[in-house]
C-alpha positions in Angstrom: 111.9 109.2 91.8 110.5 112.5 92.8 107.3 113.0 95.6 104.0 114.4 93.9 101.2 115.0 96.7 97.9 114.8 95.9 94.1 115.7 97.4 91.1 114.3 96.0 87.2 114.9 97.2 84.0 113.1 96.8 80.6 113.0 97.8 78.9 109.9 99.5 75.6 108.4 99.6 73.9 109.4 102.8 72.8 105.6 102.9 76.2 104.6 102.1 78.8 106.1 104.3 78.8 103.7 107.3 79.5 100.9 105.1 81.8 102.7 103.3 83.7 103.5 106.7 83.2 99.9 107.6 85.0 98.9 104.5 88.0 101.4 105.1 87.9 99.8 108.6 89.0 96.6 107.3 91.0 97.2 104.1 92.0 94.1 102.5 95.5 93.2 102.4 96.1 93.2 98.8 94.8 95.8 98.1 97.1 98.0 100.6 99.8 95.7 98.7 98.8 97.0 95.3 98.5 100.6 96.9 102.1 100.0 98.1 103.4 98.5 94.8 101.8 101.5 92.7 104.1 104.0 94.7 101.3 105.8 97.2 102.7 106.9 100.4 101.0 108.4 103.3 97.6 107.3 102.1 94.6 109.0 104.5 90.8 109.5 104.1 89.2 111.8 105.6 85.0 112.2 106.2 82.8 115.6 107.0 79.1 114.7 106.8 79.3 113.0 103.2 82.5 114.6 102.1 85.4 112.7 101.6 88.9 114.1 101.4 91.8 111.6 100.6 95.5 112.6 101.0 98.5 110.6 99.3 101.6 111.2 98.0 102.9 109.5 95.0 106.7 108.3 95.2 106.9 106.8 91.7 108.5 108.2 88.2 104.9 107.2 85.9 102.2 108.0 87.7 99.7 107.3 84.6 101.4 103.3 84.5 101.8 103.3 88.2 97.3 103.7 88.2 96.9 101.5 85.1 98.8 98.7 87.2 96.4 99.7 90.1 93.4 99.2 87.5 94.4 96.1 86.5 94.8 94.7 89.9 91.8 91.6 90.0 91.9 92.7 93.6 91.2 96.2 93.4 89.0 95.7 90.7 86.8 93.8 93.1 87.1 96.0 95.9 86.0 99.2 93.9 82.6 97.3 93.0 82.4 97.9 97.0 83.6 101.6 97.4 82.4 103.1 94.2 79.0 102.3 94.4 79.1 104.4 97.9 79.8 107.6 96.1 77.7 110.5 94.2 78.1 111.0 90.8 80.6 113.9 91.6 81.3 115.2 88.0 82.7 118.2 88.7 84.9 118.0 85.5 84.6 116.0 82.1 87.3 113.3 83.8 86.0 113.2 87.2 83.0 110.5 88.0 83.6 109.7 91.8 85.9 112.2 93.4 88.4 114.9 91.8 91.9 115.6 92.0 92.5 119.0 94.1 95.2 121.6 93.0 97.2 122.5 95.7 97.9 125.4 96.4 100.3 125.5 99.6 102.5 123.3 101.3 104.9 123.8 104.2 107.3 121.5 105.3 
């Protein structure tokens, strides 16, 4: 088991970022389970105007299985028809729709 971090941005809907801080307010149980069962650690979101910026570190050995589990999750499923309709297309690459993976490019510990 190794640690990968990772930062991903988005863009909100202007109409839709209180309810998508609402919703992040009151995260449902299972689906911090699911989070926790699919090996991310340290799991933040941050918000500048309609930016987004999420932070997590992934603690697992399959990362690709570890977010098919995630997408299989009844759970989650339902809870992204909440979240991802509060986002921008944001396709800034062919495999990016709502937000993007960031390359990092420093880290200090």
């Amino acid at each position: 088991m190794s640690k990968v971090i990772f930062g991903q941005v988005g863009r909100l809907k202007a109409s839709k970022i209180k309810e998508y801080e609402e919703l992040h307010a009151n995260p449902w149980p299972q689906v911090l389970q699911t989070i926790h069962d699919c090996n991310l650690r340290n799991y933040s979101i941050f918000r500048e105007e309609d930016l987004v910026f999420a932070y997590f570190e992934y603690v697992g050995d399959d990362y690709e299985a570890d977010m098919e589990k995630m997408a299989q999750d009844e759970t989650t499923r339902r809870w992204w028809t909440f979240t991802k309709p509060c986002f921008e297309t944001f396709a800034i690459r062919p495999d990016s729709k709502f937000y993007a993976d960031m390359k990092q490019i420093f880290y200090f510990a």
